[in-house]
Biopython code that builds the backbone (N, CA, C, O; Angstrom):
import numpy as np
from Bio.PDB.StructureBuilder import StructureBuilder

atoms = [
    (1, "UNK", "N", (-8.420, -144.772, 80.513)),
    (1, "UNK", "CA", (-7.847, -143.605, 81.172)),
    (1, "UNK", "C", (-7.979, -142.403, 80.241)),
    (1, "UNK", "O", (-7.875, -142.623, 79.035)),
    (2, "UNK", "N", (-8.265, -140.760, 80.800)),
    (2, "UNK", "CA", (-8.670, -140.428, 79.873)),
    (2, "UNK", "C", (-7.321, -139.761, 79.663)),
    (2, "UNK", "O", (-6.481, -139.973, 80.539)),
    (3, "UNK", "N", (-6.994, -139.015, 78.672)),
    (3, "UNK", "CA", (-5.826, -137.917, 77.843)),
    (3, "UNK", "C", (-5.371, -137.232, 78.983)),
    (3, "UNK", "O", (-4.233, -137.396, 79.421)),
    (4, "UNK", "N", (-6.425, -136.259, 79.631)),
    (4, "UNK", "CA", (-5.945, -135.122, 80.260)),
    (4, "UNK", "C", (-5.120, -135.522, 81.203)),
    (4, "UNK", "O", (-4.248, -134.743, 81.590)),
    (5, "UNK", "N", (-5.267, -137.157, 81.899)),
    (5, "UNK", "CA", (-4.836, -137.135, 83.548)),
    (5, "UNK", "C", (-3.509, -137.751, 83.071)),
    (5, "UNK", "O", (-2.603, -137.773, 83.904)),
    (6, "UNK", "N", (-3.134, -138.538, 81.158)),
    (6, "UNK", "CA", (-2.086, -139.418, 80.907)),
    (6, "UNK", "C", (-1.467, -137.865, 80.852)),
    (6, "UNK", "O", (-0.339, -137.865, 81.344)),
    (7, "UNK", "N", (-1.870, -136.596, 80.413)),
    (7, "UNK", "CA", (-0.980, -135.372, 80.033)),
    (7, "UNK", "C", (-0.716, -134.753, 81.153)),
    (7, "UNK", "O", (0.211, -133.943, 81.122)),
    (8, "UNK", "N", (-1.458, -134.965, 82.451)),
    (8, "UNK", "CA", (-1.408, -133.887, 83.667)),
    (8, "UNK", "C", (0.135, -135.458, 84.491)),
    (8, "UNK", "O", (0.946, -135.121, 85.355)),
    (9, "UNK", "N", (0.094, -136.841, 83.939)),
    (9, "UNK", "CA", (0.873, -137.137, 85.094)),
    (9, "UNK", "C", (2.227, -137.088, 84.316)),
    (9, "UNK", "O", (3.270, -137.107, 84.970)),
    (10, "UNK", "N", (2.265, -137.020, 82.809)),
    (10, "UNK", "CA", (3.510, -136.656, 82.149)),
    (10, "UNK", "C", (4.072, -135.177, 82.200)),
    (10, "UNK", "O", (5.278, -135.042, 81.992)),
    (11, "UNK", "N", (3.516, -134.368, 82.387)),
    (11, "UNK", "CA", (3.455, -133.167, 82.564)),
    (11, "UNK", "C", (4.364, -133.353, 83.421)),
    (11, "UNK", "O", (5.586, -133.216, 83.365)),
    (12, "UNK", "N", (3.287, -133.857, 84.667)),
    (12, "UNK", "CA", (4.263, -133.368, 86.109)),
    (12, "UNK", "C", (5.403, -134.387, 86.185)),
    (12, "UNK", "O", (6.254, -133.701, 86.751)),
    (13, "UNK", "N", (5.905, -135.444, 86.003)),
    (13, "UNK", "CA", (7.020, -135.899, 85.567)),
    (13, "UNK", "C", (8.085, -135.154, 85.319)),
    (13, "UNK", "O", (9.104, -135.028, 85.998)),
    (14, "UNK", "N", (7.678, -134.465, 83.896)),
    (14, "UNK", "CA", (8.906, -133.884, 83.250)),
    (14, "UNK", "C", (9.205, -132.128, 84.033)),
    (14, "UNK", "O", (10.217, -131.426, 84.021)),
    (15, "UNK", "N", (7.908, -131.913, 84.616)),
    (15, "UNK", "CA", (8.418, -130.752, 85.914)),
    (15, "UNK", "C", (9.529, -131.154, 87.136)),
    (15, "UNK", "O", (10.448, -130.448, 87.551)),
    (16, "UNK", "N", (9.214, -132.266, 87.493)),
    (16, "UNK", "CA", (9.825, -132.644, 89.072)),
    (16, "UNK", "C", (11.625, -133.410, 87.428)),
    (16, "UNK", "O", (12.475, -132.532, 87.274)),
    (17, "UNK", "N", (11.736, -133.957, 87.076)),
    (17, "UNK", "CA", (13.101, -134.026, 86.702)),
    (17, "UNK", "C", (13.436, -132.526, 85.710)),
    (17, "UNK", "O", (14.648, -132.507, 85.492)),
    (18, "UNK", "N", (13.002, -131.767, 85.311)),
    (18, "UNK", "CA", (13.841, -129.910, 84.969)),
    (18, "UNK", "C", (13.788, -129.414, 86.451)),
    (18, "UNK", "O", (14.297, -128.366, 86.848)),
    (19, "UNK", "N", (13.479, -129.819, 86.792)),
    (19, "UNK", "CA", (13.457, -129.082, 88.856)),
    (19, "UNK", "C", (14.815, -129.531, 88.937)),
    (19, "UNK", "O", (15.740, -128.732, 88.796)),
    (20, "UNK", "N", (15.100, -131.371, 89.266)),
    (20, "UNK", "CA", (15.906, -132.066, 90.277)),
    (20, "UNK", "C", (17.328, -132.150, 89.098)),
    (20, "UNK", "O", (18.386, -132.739, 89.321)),
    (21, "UNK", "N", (16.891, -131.214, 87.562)),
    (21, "UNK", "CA", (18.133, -131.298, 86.561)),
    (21, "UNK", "C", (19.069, -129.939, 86.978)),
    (21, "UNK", "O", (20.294, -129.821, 86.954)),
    (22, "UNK", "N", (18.100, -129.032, 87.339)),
    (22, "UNK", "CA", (18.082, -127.710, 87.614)),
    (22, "UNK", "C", (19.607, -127.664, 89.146)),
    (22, "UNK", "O", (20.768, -127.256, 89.197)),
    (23, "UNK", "N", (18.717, -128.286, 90.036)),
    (23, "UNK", "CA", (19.447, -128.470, 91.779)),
    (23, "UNK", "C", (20.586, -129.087, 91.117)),
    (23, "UNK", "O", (21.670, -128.585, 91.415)),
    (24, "UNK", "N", (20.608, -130.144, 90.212)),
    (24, "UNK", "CA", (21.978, -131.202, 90.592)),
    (24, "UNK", "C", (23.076, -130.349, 89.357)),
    (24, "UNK", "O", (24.265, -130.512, 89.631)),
    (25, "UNK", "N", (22.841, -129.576, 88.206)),
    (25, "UNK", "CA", (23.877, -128.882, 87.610)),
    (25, "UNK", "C", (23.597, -127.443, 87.114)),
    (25, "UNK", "O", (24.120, -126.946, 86.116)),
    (26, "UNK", "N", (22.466, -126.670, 88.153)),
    (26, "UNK", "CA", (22.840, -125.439, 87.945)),
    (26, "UNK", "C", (22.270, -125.014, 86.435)),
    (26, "UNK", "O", (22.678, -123.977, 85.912)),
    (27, "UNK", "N", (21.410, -125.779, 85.841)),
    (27, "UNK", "CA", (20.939, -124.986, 84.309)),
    (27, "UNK", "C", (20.146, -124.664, 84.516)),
    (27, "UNK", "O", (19.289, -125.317, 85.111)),
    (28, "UNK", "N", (19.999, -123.344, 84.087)),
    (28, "UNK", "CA", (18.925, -122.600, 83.987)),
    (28, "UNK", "C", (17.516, -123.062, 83.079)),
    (28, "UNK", "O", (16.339, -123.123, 83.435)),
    (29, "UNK", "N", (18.051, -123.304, 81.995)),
    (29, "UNK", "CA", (16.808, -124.324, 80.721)),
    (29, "UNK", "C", (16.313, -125.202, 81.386)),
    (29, "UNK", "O", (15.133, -125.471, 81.161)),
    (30, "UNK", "N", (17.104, -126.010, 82.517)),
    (30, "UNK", "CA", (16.185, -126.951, 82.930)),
    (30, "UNK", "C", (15.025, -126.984, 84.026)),
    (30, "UNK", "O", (14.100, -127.757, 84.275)),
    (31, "UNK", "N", (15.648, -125.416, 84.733)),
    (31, "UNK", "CA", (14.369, -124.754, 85.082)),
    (31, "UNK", "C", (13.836, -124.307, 84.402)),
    (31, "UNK", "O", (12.894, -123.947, 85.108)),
    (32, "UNK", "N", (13.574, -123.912, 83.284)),
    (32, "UNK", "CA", (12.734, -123.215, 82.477)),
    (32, "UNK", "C", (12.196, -124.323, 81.751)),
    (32, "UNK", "O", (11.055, -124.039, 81.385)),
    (33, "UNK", "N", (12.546, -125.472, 81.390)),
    (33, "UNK", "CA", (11.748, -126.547, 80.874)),
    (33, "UNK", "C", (10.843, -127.081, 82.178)),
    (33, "UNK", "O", (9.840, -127.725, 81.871)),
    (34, "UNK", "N", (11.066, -126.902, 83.417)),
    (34, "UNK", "CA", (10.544, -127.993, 84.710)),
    (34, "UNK", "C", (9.452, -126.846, 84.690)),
    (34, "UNK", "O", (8.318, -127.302, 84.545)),
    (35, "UNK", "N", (9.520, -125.447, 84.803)),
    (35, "UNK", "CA", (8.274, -124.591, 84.857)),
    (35, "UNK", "C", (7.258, -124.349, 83.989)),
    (35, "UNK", "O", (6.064, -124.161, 84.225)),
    (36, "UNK", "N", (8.082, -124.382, 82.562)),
    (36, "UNK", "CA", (6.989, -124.831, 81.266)),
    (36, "UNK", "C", (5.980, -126.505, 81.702)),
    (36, "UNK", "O", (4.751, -126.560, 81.668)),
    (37, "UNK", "N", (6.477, -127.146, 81.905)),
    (37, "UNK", "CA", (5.615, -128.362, 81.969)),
    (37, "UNK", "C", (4.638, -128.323, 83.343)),
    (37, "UNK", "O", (3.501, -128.790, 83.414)),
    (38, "UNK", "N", (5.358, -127.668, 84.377)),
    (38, "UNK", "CA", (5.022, -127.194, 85.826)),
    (38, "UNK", "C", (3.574, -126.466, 85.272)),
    (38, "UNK", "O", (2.459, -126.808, 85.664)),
    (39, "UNK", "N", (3.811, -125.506, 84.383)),
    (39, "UNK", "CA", (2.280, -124.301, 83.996)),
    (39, "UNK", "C", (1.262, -125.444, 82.876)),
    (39, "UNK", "O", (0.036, -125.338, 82.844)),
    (40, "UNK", "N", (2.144, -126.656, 81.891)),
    (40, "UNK", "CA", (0.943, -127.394, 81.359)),
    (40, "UNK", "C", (0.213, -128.013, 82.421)),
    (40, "UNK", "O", (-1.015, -127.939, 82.422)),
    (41, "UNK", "N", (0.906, -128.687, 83.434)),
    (41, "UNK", "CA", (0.144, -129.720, 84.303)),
    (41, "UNK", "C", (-0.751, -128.905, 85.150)),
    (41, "UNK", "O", (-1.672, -129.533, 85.673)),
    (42, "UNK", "N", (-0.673, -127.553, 85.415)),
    (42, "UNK", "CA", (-1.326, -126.445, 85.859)),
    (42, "UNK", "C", (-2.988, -126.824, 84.880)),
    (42, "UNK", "O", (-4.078, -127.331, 85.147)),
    (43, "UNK", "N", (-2.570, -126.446, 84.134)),
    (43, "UNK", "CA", (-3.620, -125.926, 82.531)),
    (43, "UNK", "C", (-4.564, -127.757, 82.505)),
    (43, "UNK", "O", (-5.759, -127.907, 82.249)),
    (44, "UNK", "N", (-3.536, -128.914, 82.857)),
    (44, "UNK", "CA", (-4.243, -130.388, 82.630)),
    (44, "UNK", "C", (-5.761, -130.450, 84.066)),
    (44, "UNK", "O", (-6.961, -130.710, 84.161)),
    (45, "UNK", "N", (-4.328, -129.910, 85.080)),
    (45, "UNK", "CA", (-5.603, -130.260, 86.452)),
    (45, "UNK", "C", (-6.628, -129.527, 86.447)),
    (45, "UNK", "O", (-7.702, -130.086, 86.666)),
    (46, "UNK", "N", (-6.607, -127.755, 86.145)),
    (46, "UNK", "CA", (-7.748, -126.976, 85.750)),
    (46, "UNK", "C", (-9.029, -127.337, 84.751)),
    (46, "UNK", "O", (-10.168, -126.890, 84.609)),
    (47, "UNK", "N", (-8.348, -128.233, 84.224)),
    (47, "UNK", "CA", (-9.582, -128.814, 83.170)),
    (47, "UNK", "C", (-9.818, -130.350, 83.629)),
    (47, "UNK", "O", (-10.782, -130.962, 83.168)),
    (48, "UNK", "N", (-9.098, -130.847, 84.368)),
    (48, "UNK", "CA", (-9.688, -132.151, 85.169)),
    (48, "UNK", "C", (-10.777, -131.621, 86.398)),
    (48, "UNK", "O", (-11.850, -132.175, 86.639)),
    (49, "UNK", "N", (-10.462, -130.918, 86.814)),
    (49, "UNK", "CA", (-11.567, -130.221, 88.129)),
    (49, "UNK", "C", (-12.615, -129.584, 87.358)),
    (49, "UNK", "O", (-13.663, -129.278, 87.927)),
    (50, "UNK", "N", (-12.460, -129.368, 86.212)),
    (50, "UNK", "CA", (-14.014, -129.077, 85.379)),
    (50, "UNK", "C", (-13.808, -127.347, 85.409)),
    (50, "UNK", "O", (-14.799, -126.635, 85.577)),
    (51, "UNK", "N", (-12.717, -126.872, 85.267)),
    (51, "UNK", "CA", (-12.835, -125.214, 85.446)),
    (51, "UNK", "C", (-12.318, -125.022, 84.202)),
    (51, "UNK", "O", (-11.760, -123.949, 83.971)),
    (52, "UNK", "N", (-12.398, -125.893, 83.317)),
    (52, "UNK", "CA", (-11.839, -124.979, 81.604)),
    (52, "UNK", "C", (-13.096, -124.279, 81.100)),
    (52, "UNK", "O", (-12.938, -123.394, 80.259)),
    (53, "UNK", "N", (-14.260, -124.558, 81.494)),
    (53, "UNK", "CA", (-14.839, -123.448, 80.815)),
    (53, "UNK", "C", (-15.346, -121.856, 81.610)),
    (53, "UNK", "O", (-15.908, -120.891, 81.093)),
    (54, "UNK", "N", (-14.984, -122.022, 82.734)),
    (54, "UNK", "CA", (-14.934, -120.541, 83.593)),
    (54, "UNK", "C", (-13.700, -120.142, 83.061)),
    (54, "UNK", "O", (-13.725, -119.219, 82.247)),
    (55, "UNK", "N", (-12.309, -120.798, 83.443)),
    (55, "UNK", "CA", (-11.538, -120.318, 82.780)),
    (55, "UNK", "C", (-10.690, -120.428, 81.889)),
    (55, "UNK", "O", (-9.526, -120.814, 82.000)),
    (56, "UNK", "N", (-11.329, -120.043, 80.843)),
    (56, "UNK", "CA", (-10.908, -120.429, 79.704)),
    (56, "UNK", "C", (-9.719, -119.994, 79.023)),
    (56, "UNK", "O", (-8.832, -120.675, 78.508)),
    (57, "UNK", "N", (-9.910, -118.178, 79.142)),
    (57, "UNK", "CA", (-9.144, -117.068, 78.942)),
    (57, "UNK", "C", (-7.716, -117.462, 80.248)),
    (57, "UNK", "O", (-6.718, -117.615, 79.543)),
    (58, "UNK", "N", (-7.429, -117.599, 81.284)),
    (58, "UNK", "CA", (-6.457, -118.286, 82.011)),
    (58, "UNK", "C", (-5.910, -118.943, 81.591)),
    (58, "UNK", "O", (-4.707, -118.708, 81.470)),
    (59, "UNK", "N", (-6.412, -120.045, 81.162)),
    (59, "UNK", "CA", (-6.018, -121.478, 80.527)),
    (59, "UNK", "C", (-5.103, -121.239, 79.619)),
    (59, "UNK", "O", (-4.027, -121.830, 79.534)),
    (60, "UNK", "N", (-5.630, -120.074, 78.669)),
    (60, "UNK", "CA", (-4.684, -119.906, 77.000)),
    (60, "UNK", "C", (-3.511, -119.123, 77.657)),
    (60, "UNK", "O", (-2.409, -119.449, 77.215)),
    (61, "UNK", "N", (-3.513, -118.110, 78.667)),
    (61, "UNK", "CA", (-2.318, -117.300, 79.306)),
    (61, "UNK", "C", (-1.486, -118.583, 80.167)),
    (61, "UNK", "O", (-0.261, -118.482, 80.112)),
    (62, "UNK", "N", (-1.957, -119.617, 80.850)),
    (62, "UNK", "CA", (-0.853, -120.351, 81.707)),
    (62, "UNK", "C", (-0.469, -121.022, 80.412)),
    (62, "UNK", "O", (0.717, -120.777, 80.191)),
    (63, "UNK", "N", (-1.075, -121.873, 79.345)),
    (63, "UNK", "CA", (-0.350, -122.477, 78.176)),
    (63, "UNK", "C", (0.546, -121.935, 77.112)),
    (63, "UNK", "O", (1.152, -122.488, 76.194)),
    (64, "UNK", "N", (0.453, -120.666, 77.509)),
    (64, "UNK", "CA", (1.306, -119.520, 76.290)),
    (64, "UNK", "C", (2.336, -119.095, 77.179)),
    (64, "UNK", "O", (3.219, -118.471, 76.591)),
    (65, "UNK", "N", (2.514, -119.235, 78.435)),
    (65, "UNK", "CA", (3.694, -118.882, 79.359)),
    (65, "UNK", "C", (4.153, -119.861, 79.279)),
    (65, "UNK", "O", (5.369, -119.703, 79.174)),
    (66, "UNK", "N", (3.688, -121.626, 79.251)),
    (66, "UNK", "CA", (4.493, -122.663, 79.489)),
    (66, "UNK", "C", (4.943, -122.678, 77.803)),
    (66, "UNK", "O", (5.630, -123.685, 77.635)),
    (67, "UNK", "N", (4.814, -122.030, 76.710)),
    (67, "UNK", "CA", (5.401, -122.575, 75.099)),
    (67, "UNK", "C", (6.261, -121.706, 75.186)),
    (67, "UNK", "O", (7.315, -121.911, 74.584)),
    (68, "UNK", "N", (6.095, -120.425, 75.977)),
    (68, "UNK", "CA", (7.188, -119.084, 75.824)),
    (68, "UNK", "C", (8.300, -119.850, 76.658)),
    (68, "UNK", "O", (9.378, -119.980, 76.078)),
    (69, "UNK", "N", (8.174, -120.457, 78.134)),
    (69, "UNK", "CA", (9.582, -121.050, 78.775)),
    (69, "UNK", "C", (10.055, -121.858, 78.138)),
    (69, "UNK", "O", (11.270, -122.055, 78.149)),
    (70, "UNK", "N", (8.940, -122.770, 77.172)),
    (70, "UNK", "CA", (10.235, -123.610, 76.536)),
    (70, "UNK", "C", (10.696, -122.848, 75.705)),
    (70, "UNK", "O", (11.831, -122.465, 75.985)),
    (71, "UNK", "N", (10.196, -122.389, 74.605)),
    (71, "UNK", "CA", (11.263, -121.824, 74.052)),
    (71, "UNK", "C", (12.116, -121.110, 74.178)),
    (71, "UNK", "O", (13.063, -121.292, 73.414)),
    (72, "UNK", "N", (12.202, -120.124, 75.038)),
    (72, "UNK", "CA", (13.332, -119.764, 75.911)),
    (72, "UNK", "C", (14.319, -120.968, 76.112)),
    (72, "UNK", "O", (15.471, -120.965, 75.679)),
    (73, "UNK", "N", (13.805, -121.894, 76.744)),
    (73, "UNK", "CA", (14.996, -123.000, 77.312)),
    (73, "UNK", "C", (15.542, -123.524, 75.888)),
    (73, "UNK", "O", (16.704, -123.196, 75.651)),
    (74, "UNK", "N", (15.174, -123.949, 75.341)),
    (74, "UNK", "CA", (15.168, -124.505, 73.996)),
    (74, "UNK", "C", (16.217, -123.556, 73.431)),
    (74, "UNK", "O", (17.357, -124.017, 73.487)),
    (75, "UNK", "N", (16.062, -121.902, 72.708)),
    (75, "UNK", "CA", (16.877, -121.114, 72.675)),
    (75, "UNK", "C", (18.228, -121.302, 73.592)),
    (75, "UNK", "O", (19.371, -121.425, 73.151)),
    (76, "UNK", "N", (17.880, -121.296, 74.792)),
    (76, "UNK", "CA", (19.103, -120.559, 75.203)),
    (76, "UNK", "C", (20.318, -122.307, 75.118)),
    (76, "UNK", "O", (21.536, -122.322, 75.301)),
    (77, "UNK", "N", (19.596, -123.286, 74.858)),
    (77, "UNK", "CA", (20.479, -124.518, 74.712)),
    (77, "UNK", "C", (21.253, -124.457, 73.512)),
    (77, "UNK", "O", (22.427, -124.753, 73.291)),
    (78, "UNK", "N", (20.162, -123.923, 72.644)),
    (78, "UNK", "CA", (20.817, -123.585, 71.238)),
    (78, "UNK", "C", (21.796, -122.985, 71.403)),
    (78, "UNK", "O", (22.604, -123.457, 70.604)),
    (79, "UNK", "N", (22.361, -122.027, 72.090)),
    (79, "UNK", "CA", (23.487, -120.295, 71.515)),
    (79, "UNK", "C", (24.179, -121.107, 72.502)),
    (79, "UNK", "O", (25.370, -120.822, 72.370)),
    (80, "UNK", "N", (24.028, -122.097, 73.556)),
    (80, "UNK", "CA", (25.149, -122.285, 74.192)),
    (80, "UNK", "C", (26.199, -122.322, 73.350)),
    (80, "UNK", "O", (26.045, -122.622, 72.166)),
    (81, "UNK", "N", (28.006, -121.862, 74.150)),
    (81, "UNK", "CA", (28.955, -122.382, 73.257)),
    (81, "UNK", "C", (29.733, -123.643, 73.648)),
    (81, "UNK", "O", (30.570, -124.116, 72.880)),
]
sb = StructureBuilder()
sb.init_structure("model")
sb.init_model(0)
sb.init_chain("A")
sb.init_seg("    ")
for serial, (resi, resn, name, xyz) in enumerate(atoms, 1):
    if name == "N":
        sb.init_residue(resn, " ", resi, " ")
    sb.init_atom(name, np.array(xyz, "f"), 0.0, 1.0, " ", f" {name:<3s}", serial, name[0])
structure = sb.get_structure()
């Protein structure tokens, strides 16, 4: 099996539970962690369909939006009081 499809089905995993963490108590981080992994599994299938090298420049903007939500989520777990 190759990397991309073990990273595109963990990916989307950890999107669909920050989604269903999100609905059942209202945290915001855990939408922002379900959309960070939501934009890697984005970035996994684009390069399973063979479009990482058209878009390449895309690729680095959806993977730099999904490191910016986590850390956001990540942050804002931190300052909780």
């Amino acid at each position: 099996m190759d990397i991309t499809i073990v990273n595109l089905i963990l990916a989307s995993a950890v999107m669909v539970l920050g989604i269903w963490a999100y609905a059942r108590k209202k945290v915001g981080a855990a939408l922002l962690v379900g959309i960070a992994f939501g934009l890697f599994a984005t970035a996994h299938l684009l390069t399973l369909l063979g479009l990482a090298g058209t878009l390449h420049t895309l690729l680095i903007v959806i993977r730099t939006l999904g490191y910016l939500a986590a850390l956001v989520a990540v942050y804002r777990i931190g300052t909780q009081n």
